[in-house]
C-alpha positions as CSV (number, residue, x, y, z in Angstrom):
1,X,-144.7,-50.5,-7.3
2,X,-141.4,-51.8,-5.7
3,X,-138.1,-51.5,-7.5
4,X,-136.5,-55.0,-9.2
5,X,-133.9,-56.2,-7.6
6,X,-131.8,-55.2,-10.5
7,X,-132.0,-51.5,-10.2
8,X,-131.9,-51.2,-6.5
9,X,-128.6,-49.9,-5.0
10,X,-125.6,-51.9,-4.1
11,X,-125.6,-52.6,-0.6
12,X,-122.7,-49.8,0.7
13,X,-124.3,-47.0,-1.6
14,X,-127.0,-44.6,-0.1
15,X,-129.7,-43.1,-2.2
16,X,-129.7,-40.0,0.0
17,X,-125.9,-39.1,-1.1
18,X,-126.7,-39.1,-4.8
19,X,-126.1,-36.1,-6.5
20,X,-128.8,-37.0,-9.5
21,X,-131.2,-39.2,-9.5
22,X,-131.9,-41.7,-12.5
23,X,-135.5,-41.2,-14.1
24,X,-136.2,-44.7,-14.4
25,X,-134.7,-48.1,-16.3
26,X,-135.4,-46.5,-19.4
27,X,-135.2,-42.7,-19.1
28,X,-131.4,-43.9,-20.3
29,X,-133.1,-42.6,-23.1
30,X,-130.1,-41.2,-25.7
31,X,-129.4,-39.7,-28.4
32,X,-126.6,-37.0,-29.3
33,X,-124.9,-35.4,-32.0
34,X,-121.1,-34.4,-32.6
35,X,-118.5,-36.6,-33.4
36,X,-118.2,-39.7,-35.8
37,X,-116.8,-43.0,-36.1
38,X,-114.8,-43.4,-39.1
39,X,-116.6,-45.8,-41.3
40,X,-113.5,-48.3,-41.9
41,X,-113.7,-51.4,-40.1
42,X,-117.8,-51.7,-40.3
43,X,-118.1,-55.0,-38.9
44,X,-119.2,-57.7,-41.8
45,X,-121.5,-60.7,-40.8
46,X,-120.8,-64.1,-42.0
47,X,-123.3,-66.5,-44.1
48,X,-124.8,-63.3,-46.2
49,X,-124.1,-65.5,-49.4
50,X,-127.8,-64.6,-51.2
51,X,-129.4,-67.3,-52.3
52,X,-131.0,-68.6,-55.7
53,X,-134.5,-69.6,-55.3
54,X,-136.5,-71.7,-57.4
55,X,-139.7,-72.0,-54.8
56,X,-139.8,-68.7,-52.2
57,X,-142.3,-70.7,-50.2
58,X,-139.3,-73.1,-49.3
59,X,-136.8,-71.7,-47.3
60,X,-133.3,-71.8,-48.9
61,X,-131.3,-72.4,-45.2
62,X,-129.6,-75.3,-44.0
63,X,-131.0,-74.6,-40.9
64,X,-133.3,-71.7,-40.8
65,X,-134.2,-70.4,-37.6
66,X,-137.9,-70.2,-36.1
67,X,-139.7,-68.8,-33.4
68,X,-139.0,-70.0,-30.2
69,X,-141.2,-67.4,-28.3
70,X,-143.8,-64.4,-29.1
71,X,-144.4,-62.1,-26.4
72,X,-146.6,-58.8,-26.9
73,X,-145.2,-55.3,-25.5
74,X,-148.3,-53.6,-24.1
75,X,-147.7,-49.6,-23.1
76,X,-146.4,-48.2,-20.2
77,X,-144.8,-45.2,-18.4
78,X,-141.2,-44.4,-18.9
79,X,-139.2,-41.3,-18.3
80,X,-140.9,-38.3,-17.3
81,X,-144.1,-38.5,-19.0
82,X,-143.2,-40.7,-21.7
83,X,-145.0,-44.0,-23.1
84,X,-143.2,-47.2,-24.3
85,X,-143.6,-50.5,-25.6
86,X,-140.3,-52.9,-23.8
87,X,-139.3,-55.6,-26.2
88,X,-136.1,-56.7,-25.1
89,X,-135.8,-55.5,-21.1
90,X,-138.7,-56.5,-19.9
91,X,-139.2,-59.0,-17.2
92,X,-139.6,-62.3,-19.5
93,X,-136.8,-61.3,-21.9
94,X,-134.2,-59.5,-19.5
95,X,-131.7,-59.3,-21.8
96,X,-130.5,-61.5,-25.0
97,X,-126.9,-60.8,-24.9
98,X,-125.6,-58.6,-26.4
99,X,-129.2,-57.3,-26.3
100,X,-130.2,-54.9,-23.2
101,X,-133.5,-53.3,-24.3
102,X,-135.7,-52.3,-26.8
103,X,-138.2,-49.9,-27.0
104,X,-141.0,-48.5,-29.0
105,X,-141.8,-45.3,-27.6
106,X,-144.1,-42.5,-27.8
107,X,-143.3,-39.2,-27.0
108,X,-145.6,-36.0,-26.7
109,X,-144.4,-32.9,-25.2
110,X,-143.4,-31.7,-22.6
111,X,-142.8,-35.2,-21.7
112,X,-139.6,-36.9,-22.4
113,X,-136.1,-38.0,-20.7
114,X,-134.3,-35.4,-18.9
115,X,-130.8,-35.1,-18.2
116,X,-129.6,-38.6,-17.4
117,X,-125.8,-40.6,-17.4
118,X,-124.7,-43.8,-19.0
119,X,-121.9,-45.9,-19.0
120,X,-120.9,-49.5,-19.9
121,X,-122.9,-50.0,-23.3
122,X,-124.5,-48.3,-26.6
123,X,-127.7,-46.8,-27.8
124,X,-129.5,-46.6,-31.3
125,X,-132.1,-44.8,-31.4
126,X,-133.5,-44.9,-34.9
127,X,-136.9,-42.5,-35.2
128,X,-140.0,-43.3,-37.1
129,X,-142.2,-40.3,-36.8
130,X,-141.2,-36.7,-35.9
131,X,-138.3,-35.6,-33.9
132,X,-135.8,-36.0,-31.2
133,X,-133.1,-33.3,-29.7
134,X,-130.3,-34.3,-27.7
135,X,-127.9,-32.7,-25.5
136,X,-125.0,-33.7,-23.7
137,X,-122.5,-32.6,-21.2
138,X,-119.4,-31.6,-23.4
139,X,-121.8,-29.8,-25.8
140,X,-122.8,-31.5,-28.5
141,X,-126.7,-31.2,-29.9
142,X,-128.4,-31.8,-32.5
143,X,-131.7,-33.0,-33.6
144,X,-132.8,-36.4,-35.7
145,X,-135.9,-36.3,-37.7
146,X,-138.2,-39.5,-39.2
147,X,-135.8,-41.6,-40.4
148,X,-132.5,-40.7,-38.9
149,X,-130.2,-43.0,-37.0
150,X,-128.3,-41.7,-33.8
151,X,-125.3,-45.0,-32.8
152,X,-124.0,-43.4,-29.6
153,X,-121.3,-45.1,-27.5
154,X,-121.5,-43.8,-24.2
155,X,-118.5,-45.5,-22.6
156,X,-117.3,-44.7,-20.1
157,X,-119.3,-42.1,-19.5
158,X,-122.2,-39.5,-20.8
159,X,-124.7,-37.3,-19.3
160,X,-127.5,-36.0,-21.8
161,X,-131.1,-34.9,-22.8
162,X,-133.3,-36.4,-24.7
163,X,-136.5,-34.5,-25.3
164,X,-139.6,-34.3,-28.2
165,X,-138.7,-31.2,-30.8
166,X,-141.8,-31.0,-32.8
167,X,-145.8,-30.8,-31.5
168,X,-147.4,-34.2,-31.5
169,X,-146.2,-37.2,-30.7
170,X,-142.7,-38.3,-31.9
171,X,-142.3,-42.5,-32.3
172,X,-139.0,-44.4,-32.6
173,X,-136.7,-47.1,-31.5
174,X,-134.2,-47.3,-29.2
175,X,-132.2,-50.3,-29.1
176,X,-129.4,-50.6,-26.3
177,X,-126.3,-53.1,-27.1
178,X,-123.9,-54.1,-24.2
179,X,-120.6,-53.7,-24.5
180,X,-117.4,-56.1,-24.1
181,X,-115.7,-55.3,-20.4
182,X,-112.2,-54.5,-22.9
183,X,-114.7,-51.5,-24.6
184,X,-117.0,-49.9,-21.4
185,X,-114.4,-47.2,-20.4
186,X,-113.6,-46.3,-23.9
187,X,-114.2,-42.5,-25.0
188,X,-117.6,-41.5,-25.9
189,X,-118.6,-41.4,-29.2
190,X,-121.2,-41.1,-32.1
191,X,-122.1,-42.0,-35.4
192,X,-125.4,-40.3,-36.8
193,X,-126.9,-40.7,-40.6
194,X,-129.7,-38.5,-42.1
195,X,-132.5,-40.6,-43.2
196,X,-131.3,-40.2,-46.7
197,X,-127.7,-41.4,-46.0
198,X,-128.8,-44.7,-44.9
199,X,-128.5,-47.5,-47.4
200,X,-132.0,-48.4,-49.0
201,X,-133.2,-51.8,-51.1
202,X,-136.5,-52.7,-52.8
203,X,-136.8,-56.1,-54.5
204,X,-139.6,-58.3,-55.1
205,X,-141.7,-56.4,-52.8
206,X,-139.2,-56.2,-50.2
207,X,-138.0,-53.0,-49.0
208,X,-134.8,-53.0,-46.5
209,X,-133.3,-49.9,-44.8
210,X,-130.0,-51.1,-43.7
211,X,-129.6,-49.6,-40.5
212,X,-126.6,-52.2,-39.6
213,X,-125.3,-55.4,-41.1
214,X,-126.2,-56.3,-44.7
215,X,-129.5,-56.9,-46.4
216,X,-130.7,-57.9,-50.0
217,X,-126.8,-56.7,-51.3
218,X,-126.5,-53.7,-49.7
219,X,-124.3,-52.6,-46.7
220,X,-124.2,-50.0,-43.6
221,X,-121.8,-48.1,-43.2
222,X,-122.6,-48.6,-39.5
223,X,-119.5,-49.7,-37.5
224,X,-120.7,-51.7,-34.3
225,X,-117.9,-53.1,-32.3
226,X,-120.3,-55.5,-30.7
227,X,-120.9,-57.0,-34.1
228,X,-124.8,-56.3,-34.7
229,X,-127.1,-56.2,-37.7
230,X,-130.0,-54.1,-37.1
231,X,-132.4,-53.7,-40.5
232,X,-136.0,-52.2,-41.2
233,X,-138.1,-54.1,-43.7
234,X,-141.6,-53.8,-45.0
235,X,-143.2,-56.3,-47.3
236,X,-145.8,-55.9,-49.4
237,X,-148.9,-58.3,-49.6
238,X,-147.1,-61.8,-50.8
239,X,-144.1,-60.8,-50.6
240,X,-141.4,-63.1,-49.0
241,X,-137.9,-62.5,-47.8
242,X,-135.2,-65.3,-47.0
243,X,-132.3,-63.1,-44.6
244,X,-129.2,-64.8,-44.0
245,X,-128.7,-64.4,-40.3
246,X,-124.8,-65.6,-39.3
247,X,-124.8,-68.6,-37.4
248,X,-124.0,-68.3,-33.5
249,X,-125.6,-65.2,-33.4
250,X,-128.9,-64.4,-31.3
251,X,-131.5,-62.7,-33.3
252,X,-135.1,-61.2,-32.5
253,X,-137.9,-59.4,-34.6
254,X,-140.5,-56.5,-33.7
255,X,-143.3,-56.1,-35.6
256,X,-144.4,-52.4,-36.2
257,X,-147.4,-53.0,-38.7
258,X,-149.0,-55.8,-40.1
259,X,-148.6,-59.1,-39.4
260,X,-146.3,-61.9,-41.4
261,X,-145.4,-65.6,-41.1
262,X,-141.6,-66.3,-39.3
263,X,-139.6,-69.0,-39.7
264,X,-141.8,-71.9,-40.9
265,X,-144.5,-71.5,-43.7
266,X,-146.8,-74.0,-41.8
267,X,-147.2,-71.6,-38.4
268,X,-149.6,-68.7,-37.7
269,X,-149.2,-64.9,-38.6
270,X,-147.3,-63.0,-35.8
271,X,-149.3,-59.2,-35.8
272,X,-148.0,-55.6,-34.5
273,X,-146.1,-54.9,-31.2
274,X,-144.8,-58.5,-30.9
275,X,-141.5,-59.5,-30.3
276,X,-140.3,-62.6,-32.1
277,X,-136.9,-64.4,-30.1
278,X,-135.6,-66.4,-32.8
279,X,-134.1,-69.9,-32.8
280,X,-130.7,-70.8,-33.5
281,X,-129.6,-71.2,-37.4
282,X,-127.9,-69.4,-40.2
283,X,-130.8,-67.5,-42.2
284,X,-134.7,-66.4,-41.3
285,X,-137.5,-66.6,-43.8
286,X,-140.4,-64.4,-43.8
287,X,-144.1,-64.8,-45.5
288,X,-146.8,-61.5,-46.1
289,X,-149.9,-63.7,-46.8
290,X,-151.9,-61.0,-45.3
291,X,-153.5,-58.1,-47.8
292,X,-151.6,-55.7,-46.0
293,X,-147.9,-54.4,-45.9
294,X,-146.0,-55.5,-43.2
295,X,-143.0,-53.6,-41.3
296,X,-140.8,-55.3,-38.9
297,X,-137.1,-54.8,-37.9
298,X,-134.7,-58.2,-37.6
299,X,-132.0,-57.6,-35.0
300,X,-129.1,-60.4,-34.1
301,X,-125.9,-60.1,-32.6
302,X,-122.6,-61.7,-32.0
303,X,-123.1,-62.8,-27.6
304,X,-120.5,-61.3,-25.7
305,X,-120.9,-64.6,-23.2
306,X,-120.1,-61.9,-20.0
307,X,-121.7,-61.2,-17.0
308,X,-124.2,-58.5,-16.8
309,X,-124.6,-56.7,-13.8
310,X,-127.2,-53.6,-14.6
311,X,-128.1,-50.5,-12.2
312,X,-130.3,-48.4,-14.2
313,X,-128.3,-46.6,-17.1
314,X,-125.3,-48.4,-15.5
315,X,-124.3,-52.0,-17.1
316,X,-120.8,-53.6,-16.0
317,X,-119.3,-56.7,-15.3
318,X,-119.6,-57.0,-11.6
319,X,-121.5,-55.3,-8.7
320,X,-118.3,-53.2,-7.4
321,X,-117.9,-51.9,-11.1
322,X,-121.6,-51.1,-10.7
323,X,-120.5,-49.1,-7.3
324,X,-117.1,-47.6,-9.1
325,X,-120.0,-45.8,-11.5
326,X,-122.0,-44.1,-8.9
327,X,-119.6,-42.8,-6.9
328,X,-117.8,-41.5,-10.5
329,X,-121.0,-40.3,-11.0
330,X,-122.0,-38.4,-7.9
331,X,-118.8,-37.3,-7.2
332,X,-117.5,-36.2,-11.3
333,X,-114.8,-38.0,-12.0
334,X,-113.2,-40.7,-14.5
335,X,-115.2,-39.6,-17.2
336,X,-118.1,-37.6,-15.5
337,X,-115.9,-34.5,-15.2
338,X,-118.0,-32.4,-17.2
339,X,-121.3,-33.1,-15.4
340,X,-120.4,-30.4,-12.8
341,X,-123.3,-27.8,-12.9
342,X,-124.0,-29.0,-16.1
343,X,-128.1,-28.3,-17.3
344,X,-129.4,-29.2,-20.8
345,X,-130.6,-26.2,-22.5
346,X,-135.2,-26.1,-22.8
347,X,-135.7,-27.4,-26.1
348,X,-138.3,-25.2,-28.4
349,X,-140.6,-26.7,-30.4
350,X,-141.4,-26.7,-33.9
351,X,-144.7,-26.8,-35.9
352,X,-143.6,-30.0,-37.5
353,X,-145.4,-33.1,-36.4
C-alpha cells in the first residue's frame, strides 16, 4: 500500500539519510514514567453545573448535542506486529482538533512499538487489560497496569519504547492531543496515576472514572494544557446519563461494550467499536435500553483553531517546522540530544495476563 500524502517526506528531505526510521503513523505509540506535573492549575471546563431532573428520558440541555456521524473502527496492523482499532486518525476523521488519533489496540507479545520519537503534541494512553512498559531516552521506565493512566507531553522532543509486559494480549487507549504552536518545544514531561488514584463515581447506575475533566461531581487531577476532558463510563441496563459538555468544544464518543442511545431518545442504539463525532452544544445525554452494560469513553476538547501539518510522530505548524524535526532528529540536537546510541532495554515478561 502507498504512503498518504501526509506521512511522506517533505520535498528536500531524503529517506536514505535518516538515522531511524518511524514504524508507522501509529507506532508513536507512548507511554513513560518519571516526572510529574504538579496538580495546580488542572484545567476546569465550563457549563458542568449538574442538573435536577424530573424526567431522565428528557434531556436537561439547552442545546444538547447529537450525533452528527458513526463510523466503525475495523482492525488493522500497526507498529511491529501490533493490532488496532483508529477512531480519530483515520482517513474519514483526520483529525478533530485538538484531536490527532485514537486507538483501541491490541497487543500480544513480542509484538509492540519499538523505539520511536515524538514532538509537537501529547499522548494518553490509558490501559484496559494487562500491561504496558515504557522506556525512554533520558531513562525513565516504568510499567502501567489495567487501569492506569500514562499523560505524557513529549514536546519538543522524546524518543521511547513501548512494548507488552505480561503474556496475552494487553488492550488500551491511546489518545493523542495536539498541542498550541506557544507549547510544542516545551520540556518533556509526565503525569501518571495508578488505577486506584484516579477519581471514581457510581450513581444511578452510572459509573464514571474521571480520567480528565469533571463527571457526576467529581474531578481529575489531570492537568491538560490543551484543555480536554477525557472520562470512562459504563451504564448499567436503563441507566441514563445527562454530561454537561462546555460549549465550543468538539467532542466524540467510543464505544467499548454494549451499545446505548446518544443524543436524542428517538434514534437507534450505536453498538461496540463505533466512534460517535458529536454535534455542537453544551451537554450530551446518554440512554442503556439494551439488557446489557454499556462502556463508552466521551472525549471533547477546547480547538486550538491552528494549522496541522503531521509527518508521522511529528505534528507542527508548518511543513519547514515539520523539516526543522527530522533533521533534529537524525542529526541529535534541540531536544534529541540524548537519542545518541541510545537502545531501550528487552522488556521481560510476566505471568500476568
Amino acid at each position: 500500500m502507498g504512503t498518504p500524502d501526509y506521512y511522506k517526506m517533505p520535498s528536500g528531505t531524503s529517506h536514505s539519510n535518516q538515522r531511524k526510521s518511524f514504524p508507522g503513523h501509529r507506532s508513536h505509540f507512548k507511554p513513560r514514567i518519571g516526572l510529574s506535573f504538579s496538580n495546580s492549575g488542572a484545567v476546569e471546563p465550563k457549563n458542568t453545573v449538574p442538573f435536577k431532573m424530573t424526567n431522565p428520558e428528557i434531556t436537561p440541555f439547552e442545546r444538547p448535542r447529537l450525533v452528527e456521524r458513526k463510523l466503525l473502527s475495523k482492525s488493522q496492523p500497526e507498529g511491529d506486529g501490533a493490532v488496532v482499532r483508529r477512531s480519530i486518525g483515520r482517513p474519514e476523521l483526520k483529525n478533530f482538533d485538538p484531536f490527532l488519533l485514537l486507538d483501541e489496540f491490541s497487543v500480544s507479545p513480542p509484538a509492540g512499538f519499538p523505539d520511536h520519537p515524538h514532538r509537537g503534541f501529547e499522548t494518553v494512553t490509558y490501559m484496559l487489560k494487562g500491561a504496558f512498559t515504557h522506556q525512554d531516552f533520558a531513562g525513565h521506565k516504568g510499567t502501567i497496569k489495567a487501569g492506569d493512566l500514562q499523560w505524557m507531553t513529549a514536546g519538543r522532543g522524546i524518543v521511547h519504547c513501548e512494548m507488552p509486559a505480561s503474556k496475552g494480549a494487553q488492550n488500551g487507549l491511546q489518545l493523542w492531543v495536539n498541542l498550541s504552536s506557544k507549547d510544542k518545544l516545551i520540556e518533556p514531561a509526565y503525569q501518571e496515576l495508578e488505577g486506584k488514584d484516579i477519581p471514581k463515581v457510581e450513581k444511578d447506575g452510572v459509573r464514571a472514572v474521571v480520567i480528565a475533566g469533571e463527571a457526576l461531581g467529581i474531578k481529575s487531577p489531570v492537568y491538560t494544557r490543551t484543555p480536554t476532558m477525557f472520562l470512562d463510563f459504563t451504564l448499567k441496563p436503563g441507566a441514563v446519563l445527562h454530561q454537561p459538555v462546555p460549549e465550543g468544544w468538539n467532542a466524540f464518543a467510543y464505544v467499548l461494550e454494549g451499545e446505548a442511545i446518544f443524543g436524542d431518545l428517538s434514534s437507534s442504539a450505536i453498538g461496540a467499536h463505533h466512534t460517535v463525532q458529536l454535534s455542537s452544544g453544551n451537554g450530551l445525554s446518554i440512554w442503556n435500553k439494551s439488557n446489557s452494560p454499556c462502556r463508552f469513553v466521551l472525549i471533547g476538547g477546547q480547538p486550538l483553531n491552528e494549522p496541522v501539518v503531521q509527518y508521522g510522530p511529528f505534528v507542527m505548524n508548518n511543513k519547514q517546522e515539520i523539516i526543522q524535526a527530522i533533521e533534529d532528529y537524525q542529526r541529535s540536537r534541540n531536544g534529541f540530544e540524548r537519542a545518541v546510541g541510545w537502545r531501550s532495554d528487552p522488556v521481560g515478561l510476566s505471568d500476568a495476563e
